[in-house]
N, C-alpha and C positions, 0 to 999 in steps of 0.2 A: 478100272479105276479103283486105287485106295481108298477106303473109308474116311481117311484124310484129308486127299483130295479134293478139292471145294469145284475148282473147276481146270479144264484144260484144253489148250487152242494149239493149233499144227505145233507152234513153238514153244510154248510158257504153258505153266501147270502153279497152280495157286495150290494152297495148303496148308493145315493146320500147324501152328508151330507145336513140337515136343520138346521134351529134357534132351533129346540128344544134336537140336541146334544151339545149344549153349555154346561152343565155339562160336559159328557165326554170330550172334546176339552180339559176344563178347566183344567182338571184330567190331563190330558195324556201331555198339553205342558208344564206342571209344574212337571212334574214327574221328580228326579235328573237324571235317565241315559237319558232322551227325553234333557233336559240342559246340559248334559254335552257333549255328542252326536251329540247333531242336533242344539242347540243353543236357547236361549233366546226368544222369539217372544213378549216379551212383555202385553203378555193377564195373567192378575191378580184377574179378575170377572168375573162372568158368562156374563155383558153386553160387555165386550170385547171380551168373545168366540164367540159369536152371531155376533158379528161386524167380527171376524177373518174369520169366517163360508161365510157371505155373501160377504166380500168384496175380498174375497182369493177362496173356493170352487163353490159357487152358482154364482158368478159371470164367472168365468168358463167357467161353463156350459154353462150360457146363449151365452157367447163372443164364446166361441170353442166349445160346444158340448161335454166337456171332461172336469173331472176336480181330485181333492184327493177324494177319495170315504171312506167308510168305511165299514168295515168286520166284520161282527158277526156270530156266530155259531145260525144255526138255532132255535136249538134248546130250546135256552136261549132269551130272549129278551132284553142282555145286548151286547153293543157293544164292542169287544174285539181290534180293531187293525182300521188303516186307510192304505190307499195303497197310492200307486202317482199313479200320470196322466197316462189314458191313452184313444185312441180311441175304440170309439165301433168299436165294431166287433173282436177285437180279444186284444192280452195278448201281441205281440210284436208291441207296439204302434210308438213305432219311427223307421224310415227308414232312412239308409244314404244316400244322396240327395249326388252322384256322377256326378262327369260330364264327358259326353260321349267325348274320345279324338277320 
């Protein structure tokens, strides 16, 4: 497994995004239901997926250790989906931070 690589199931392999998914990014925030859905983000060129990429996912990681990943079927070497944030180690990444009365 890549150092990438977050996690991976018979079919799907999760993974950190780099500068060279700028195509897909570009693809997928400009897609109309990703705009009409999730909104706008302003990326119109591949040099602005690249910039959305490091300054939004890669940075992240570096700052948390967690960041949007991306989901491709293994099978294919195309990337099909992105996930949101979450901690390694496991799939229920946020805890509600209760205070003890």
């Amino acid at each position: 497994m890549s150092a990438d690589v977050i996690a991976e199931t018979e079919r799907l392999r999760l993974r950190r995004l780099t500068a060279d998914d700028a195509p897909f990014i570009l693809e997928l925030l400009n897609d109309p239901d990703f705009l009409r859905n999730i909104g706008d983000r302003g990326v119109r060129t591949e040099a602005d997926a690249r910039g959305y990429i490091l300054d939004g996912p890669v940075a992240s990681y570096e700052r948390h250790g967690f960041g949007l990943y991306l989901v491709g079927v293994r099978r294919f070497p195309v990337p099909t989906s992105v996930s949101p944030s979450c901690r390694p180690g496991g799939a229920g990444a946020t805890r509600s931070r209760r205070r003890k009365r």
